[in-house]
Rosetta silent file (secondary structure, phi, psi, omega in degrees, C-alpha in Angstrom):
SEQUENCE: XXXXXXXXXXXXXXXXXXXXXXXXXXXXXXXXXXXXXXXXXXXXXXXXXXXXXXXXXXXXXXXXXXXXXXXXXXXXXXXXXXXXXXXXXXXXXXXX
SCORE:     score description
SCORE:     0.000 S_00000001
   1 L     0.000  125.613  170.292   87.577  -49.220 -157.918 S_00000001
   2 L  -102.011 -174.489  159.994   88.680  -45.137 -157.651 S_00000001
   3 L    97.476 -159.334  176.326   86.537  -42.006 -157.163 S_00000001
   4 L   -47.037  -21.382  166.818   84.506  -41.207 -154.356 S_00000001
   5 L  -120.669   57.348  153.066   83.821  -45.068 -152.716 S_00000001
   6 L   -17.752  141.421 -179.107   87.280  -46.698 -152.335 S_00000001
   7 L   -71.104  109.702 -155.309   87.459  -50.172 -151.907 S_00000001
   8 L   -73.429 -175.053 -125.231   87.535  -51.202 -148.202 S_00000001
   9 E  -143.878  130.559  179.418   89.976  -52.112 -146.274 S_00000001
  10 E  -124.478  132.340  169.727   90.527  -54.659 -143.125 S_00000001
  11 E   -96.285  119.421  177.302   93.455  -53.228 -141.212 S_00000001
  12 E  -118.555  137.762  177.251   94.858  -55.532 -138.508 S_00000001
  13 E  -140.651  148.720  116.008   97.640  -53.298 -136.327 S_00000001
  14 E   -67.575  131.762  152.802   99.376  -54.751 -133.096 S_00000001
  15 E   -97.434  115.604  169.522   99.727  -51.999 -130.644 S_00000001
  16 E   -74.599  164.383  167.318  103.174  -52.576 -128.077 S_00000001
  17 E   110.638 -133.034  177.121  103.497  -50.853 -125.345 S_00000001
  18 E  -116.697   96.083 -173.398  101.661  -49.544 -121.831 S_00000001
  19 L  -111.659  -53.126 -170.770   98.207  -50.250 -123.716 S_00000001
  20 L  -111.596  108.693 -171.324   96.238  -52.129 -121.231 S_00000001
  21 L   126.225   48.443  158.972   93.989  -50.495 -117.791 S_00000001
  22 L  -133.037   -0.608 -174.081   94.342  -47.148 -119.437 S_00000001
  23 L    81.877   21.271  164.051   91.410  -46.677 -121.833 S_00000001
  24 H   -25.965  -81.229 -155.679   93.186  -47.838 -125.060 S_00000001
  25 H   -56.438  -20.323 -168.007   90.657  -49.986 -126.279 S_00000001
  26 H   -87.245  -13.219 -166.531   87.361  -47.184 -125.555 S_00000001
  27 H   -82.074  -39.598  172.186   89.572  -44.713 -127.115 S_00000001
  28 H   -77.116   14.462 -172.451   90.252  -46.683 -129.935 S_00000001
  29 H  -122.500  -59.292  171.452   86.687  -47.603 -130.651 S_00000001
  30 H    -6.642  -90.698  177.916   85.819  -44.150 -130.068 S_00000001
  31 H   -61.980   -7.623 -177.752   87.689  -42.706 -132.951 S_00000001
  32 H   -87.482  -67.867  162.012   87.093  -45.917 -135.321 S_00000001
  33 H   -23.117  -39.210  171.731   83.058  -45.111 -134.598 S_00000001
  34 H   -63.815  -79.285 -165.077   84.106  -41.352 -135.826 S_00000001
  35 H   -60.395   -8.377 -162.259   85.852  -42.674 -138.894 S_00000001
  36 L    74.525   12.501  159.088   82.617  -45.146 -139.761 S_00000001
  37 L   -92.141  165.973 -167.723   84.565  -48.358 -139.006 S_00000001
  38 E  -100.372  163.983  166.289   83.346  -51.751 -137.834 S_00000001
  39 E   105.601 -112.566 -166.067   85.510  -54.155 -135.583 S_00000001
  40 E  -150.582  164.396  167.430   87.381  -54.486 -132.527 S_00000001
  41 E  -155.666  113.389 -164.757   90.015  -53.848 -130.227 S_00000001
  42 E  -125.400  156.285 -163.382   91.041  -56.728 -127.834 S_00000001
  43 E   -79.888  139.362  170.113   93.527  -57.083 -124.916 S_00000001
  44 L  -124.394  171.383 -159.314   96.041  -59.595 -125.747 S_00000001
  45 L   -87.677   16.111  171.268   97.754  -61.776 -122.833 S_00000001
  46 L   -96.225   -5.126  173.003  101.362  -60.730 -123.836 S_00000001
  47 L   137.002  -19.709 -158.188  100.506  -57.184 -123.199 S_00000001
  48 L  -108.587 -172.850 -164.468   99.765  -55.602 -126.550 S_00000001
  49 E  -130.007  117.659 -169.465   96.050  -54.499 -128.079 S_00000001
  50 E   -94.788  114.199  172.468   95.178  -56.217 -131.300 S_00000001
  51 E   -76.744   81.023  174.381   93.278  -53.848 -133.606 S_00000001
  52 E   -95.318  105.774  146.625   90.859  -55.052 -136.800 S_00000001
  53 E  -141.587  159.742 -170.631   89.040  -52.430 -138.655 S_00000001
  54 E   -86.520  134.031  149.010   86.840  -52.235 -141.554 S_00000001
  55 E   127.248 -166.518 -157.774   85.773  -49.583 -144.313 S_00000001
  56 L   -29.298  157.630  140.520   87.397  -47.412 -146.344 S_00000001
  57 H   -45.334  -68.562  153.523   91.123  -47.110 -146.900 S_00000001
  58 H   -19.588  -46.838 -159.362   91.433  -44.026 -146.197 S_00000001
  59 H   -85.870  -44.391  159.524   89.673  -43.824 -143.057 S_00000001
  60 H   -38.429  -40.627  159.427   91.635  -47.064 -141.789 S_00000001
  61 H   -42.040  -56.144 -177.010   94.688  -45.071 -142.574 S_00000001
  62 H   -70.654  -38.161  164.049   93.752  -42.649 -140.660 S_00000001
  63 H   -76.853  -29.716  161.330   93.179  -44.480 -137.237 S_00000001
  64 H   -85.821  -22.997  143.310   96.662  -45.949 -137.648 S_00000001
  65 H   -42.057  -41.366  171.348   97.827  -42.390 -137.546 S_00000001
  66 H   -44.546  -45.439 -154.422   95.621  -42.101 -134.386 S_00000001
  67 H   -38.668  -62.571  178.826   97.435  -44.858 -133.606 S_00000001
  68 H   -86.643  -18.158 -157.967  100.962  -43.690 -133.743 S_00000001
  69 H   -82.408   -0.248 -175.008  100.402  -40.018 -133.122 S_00000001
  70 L   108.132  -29.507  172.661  100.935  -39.826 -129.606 S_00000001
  71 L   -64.952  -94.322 -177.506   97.456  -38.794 -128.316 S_00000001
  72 L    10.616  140.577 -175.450   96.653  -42.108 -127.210 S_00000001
  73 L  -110.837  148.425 -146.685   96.282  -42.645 -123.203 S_00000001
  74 L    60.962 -122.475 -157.872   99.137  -44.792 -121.850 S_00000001
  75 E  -151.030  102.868  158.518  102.029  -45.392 -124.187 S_00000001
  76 E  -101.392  121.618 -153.662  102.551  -46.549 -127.505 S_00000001
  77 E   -95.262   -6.675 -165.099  106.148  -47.663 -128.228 S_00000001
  78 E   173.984  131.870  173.625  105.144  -49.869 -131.933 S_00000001
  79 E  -123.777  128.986 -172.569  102.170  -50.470 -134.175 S_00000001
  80 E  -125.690  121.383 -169.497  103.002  -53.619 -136.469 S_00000001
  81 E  -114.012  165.325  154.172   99.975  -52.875 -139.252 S_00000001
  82 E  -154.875  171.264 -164.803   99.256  -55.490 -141.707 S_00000001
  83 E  -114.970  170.839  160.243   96.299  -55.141 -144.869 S_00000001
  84 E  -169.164  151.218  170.187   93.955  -57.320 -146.414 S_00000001
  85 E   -59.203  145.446  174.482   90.621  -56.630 -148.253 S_00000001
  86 L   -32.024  157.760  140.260   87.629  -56.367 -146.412 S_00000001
  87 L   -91.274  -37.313 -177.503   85.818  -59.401 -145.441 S_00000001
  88 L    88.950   29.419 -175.024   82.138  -57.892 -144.695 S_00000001
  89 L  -132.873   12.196  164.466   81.989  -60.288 -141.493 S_00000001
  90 L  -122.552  167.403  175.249   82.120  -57.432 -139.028 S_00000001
  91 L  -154.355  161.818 -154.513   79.800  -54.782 -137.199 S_00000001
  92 L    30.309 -164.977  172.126   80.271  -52.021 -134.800 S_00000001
  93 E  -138.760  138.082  176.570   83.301  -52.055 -133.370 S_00000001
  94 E  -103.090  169.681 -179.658   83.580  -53.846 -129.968 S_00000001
  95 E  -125.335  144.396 -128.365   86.210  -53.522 -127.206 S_00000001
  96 L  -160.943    0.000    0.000   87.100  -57.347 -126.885 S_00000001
């Protein structure tokens, strides 16, 4: 499907880096809430912040720019993204 309602999108990203006690995850909900996506962003025990979100391509793009750009509070040194089609099996986006 083209035109105006691209076919969503489920974006899974590992974030590396100084990620967690710093306000990654509200910051990252934030702007996913902004973009209109659903899902989550949870603390993982090796250190890093596991991202899923939902809706458009575009707009999923665009939060792994957030992602990467630098903006972010602490420090992200590596976003490992990977794609799949939506599922439909999430809502809002939680901080996990």
């Amino acid at each position: 499907m083209t035109g105006a309602h691209p076919e969503p999108a489920r974006l899974s990203a590992w974030v590396h880096g100084y990620v967690q006690g710093v306000g990654f995850r509200w910051w990252t909900r934030s702007r996913s809430l902004a973009l209109g996506l659903v899902g989550y962003a949870a603390n993982s025990r090796d250190g890093r912040v596991h991202v899923v979100a939902e809706g458009p391509r575009p707009a999923c793009e665009k939060l792994l720019d957030l992602l990467r750009s630098g903006d972010t509070p602490g420090r992200v040194d590596l976003v490992v993204e990977s794609w799949e089609p939506a599922r439909g099996d999430l809502s809002g986006f939680e901080e996990r």
